[in-house]
C-alpha positions in Angstrom: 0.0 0.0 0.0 2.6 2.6 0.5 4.3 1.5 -2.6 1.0 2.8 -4.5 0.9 5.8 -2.5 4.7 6.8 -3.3 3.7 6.1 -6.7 0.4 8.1 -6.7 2.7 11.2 -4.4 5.0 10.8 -7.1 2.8 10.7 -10.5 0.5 14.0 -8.7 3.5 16.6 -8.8 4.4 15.6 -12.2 0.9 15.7 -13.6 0.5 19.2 -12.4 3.3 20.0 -14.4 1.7 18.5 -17.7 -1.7 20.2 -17.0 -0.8 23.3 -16.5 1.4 23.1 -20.0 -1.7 21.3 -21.9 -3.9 24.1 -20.2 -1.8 26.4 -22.0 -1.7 24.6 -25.3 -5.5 24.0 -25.2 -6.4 28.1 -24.9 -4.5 28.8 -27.4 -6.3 26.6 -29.4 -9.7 27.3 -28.5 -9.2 31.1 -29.1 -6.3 31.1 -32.3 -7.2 27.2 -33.9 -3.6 27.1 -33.6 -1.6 24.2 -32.2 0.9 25.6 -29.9 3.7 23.2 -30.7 5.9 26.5 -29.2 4.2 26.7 -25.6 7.6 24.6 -24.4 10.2 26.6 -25.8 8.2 29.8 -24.8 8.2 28.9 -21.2 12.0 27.6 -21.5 13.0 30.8 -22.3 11.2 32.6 -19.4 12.2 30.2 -16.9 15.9 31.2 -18.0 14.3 34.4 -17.2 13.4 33.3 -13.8 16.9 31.5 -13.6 18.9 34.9 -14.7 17.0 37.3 -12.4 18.0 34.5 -9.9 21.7 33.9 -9.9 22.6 37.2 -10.9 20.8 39.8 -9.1 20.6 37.6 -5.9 16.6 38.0 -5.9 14.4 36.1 -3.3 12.9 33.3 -5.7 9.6 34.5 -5.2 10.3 37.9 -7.0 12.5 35.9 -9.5 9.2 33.9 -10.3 7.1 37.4 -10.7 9.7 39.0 -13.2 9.4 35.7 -15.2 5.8 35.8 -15.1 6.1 39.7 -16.3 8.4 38.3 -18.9 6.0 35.7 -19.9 3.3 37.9 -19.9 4.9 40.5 -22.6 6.4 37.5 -24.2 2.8 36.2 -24.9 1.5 39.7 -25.9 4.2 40.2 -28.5 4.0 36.7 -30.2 0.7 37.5 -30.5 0.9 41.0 -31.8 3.6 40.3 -34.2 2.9 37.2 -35.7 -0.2 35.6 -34.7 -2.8 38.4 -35.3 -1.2 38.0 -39.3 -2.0 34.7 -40.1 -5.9 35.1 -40.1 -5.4 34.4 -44.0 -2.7 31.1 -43.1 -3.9 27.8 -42.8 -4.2 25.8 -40.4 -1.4 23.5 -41.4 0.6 27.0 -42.3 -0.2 28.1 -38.4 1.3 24.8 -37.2 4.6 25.4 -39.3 4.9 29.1 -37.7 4.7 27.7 -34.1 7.6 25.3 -35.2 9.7 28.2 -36.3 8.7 29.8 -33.4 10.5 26.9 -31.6 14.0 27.8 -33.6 13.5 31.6 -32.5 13.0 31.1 -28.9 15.8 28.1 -29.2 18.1 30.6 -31.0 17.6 33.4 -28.2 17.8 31.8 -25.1 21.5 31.1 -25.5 22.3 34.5 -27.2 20.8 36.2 -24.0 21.6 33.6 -21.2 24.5 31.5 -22.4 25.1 28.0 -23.3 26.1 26.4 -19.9 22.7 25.1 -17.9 21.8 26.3 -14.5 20.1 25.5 -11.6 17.0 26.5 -9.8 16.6 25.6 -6.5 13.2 24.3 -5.2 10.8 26.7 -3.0 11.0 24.7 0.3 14.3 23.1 0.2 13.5 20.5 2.6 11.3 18.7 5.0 8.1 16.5 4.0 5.2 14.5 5.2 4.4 10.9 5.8 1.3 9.2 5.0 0.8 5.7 5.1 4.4 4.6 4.8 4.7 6.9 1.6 6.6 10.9 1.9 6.1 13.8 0.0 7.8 16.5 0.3 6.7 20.0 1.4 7.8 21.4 -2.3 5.6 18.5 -3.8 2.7 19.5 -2.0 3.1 23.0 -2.7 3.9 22.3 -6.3 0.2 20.2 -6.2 -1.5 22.6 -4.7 -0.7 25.6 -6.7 -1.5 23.0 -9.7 -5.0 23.0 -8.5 -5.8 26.4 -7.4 -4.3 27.7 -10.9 -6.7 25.0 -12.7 -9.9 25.8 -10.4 -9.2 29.6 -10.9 -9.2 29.8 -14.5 -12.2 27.0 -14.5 -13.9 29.5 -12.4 -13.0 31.9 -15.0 -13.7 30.5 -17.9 -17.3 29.4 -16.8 -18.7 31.7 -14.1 -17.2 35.8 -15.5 -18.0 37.7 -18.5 -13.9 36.8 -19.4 -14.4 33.5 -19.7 -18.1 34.0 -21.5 -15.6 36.1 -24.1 -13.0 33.4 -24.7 -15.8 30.4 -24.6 -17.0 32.9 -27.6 -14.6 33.4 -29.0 -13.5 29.8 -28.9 -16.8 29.0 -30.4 -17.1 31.1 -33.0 -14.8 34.1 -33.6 -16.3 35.5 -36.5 -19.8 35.5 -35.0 -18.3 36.5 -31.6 -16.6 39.7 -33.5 -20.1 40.4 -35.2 -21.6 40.2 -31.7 -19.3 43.0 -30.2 -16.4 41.1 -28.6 -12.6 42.5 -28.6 -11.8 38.6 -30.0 -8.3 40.2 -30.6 -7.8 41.4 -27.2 -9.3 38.0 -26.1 -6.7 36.2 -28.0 -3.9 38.5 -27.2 -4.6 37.4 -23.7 -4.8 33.8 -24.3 -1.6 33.8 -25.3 -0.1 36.0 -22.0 -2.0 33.3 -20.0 -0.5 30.6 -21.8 2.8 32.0 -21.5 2.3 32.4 -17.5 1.4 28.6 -17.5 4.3 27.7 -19.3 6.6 29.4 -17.4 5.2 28.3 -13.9 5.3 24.5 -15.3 9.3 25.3 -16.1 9.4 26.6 -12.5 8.3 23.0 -11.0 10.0 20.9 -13.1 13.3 23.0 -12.9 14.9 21.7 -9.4 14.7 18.5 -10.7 16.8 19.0 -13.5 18.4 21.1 -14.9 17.8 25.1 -16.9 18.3 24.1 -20.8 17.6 24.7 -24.0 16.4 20.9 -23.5 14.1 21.7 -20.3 10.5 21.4 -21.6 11.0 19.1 -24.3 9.7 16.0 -22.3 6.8 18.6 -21.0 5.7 19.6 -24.3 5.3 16.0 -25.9 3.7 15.1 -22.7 1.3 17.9 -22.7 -0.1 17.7 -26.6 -0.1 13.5 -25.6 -2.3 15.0 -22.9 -4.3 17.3 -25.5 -5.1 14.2 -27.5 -6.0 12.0 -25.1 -8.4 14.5 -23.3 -9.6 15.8 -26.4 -9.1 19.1 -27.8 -12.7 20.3 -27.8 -12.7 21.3 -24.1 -10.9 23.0 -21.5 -10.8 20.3 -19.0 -9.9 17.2 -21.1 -6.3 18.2 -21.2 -6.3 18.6 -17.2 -7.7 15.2 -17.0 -5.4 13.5 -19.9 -2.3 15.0 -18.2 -3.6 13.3 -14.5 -4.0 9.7 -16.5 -1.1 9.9 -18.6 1.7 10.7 -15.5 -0.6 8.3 -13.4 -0.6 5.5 -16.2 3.3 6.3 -16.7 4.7 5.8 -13.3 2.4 2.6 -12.7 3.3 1.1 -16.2 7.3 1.9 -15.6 7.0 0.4 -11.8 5.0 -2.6 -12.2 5.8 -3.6 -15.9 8.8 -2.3 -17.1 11.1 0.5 -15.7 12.8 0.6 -19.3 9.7 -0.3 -21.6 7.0 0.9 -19.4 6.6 4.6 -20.8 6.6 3.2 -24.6 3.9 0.5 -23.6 1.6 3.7 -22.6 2.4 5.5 -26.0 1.1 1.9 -27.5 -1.8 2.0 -25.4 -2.8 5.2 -25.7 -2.7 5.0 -29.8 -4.9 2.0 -29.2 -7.6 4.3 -27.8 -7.2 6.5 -30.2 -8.1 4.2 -32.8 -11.6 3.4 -31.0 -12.1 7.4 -29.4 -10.1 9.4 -31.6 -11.6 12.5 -30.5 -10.2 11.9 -26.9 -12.1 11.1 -23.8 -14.7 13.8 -23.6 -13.7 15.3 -27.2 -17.3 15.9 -29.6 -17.3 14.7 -33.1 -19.2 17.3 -35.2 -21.1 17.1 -37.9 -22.4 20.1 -39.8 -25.9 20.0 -41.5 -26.0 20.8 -45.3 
C-alpha cells in the first residue's frame, strides 16, 4: 500500500506540471485554432528568465518567479501581436509550421541572452516532507500540487462563471460571430496567449529543481502535454487537465509494475490504441455540420 501511495505522491507533482502546460496549449487553441507546438520553448525561455534574475541579481525566488511571469506575460503579448494576429489568412497546417519556427526563434535566443552552460533553480522549500501511510512527499511536492489545482480551479472559475471567460468560450466557439456580436476577439486572444505564456513558465518553475535550466528543459513537458491534449480531447478545457492526471498516473504505474525501461513506450502503445476506437479523446465531440 505505501508502494502505490509513493507512486500516486510521485505521478501528482508531475501531472500538475503536464496540466498546467496542456492548459496552456489548449487556450491557445480554443481562441487562435492554432496548435501551440511552441508553448515549451516559450516557457523555457522565461524560466531562464526566472533562472537569470535568480543567480545574478541575488533575488528572493519569489520575486525571481514574478519577473518571469512579467516576462512571460509581454512575451505572450508580443507573439501574439507580431505574428499571430497576421496569419488570419494562413492555414491551419501553415499556423502549425509558424509555431515550429517559433521553436527555432526562442531556441536561438535563449543562449544569445543567457548562455550555453545550464543552470540551476533551486526548489521553494528546500527540505522537510510528510508521511502518509508509509509513503513521503515532500513539502515542495505538496506546494507544487497545490498551486496546480488552485491555478486549474481559478481559471475554470473563470472560464465558466465571468463575463472573461463567457468572451474566450466565444470566442472559442465562433470568432467570426463572436466579432459580429461585439467582442474584442483580438484582445481575447492577445490574452490567451499572455495566460499561456504564464502557465508555461510556472510548469518550467516546477520541473526545474529536478533538472536542470536548458535549451532541452520542456521538451519532455511539451510532448507530454499535446499526448495529454489528445487524449483529453481538444474540444474542451478540461480534457487536457484530466489526460495529463491519466497519462503521469498510467506512466509511473506502467514503468514500476511492468517495465522500468519499456514501461513509458507501452503507454504511448496504449494510448494510440484508444485512439483508434475514441479518436476525438475522452470527452472530445465529433461534429457534424448540417448541409
Amino acid at each position: 500500500m505505501s508502494t502505490i501511495l509513493q507512486l500516486i505522491f510521485r505521478s501528482l507533482e508531475t501531472c500538475s506540471i503536464y496540466a498546467l502546460a496542456a492548459l496552456g496549449i489548449i487556450i491557445i487553441y480554443r481562441t487562435s485554432l492554432i496548435t501551440h507546438f511552441a508553448q515549451g520553448s516559450m516557457a523555457m525561455f522565461n524560466t531562464f528568465v526566472v533562472t537569470w534574475f535568480f543567480t545574478s541579481f541575488s533575488m528572493p525566488l519569489w520575486a525571481s518567479v514574478l519577473a518571469g511571469i512579467i516576462s512571460a506575460i509581454f512575451t505572450g503579448f508580443l507573439v501574439d501581436f507580431l505574428v499571430i494576429r497576421h496569419t488570419k489568412k494562413v492555414s491551419p497546417v501553415g499556423k502549425q509550421i509558424i509555431t515550429l519556427g517559433l521553436i527555432i526563434v526562442f531556441l536561438g535566443l535563449a543562449p544569445m541572452f543567457f548562455g550555453v552552460a545550464t543552470l540551476q533553480l533551486p526548489r521553494f522549500i528546500p527540505s522537510g516532507e510528510v508521511v502518509v501511510g508509509g509513503a513521503a512527499i515532500s513539502y515542495n511536492a505538496i506546494l507544487n500540487i497545490s498551486l496546480g489545482l488552485v491555478i486549474m480551479l481559478v481559471l475554470f472559475y473563470v472560464l465558466h462563471k465571468t463575463k472573461l471567460g463567457l468572451a474566450i468560450r466565444a470566442t472559442a466557439s465562433n470568432e467570426q460571430t463572436a466579432r459580429l456580436m461585439g467582442v474584442p476577439t483580438q484582445s481575447v486572444t492577445m490574452m490567451a496567449w499572455a495566460v499561456a505564456g504564464v502557465l508555461g513558465v510556472l510548469s518550467g518553475v516546477m520541473i526545474a529543481p529536478a533538472t536542470s535550466v536548458s535549451v532541452w528543459l520542456m521538451n519532455p513537458v511539451q510532448i507530454s502535454a499535446l499526448f495529454a491534449c489528445v487524449l483529453g480531447g481538444f474540444q474542451t478545457f478540461y480534457g487536457p487537465v484530466l489526460g495529463a492526471y491519466i497519462l503521469g498516473i498510467a506512466r509511473n504505474f506502467l514503468t514500476y509494475y511492468v517495465s522500468s525501461v519499456w514501461g513509458e513506450q507501452i503507454m504511448y502503445i496504449l494510448l494510440l490504441i484508444f485512439l483508434l476506437f475514441r479518436p476525438n479523446g475522452i470527452v472530445g465531440k465529433k461534429y457534424s455540420k448540417k448541409v
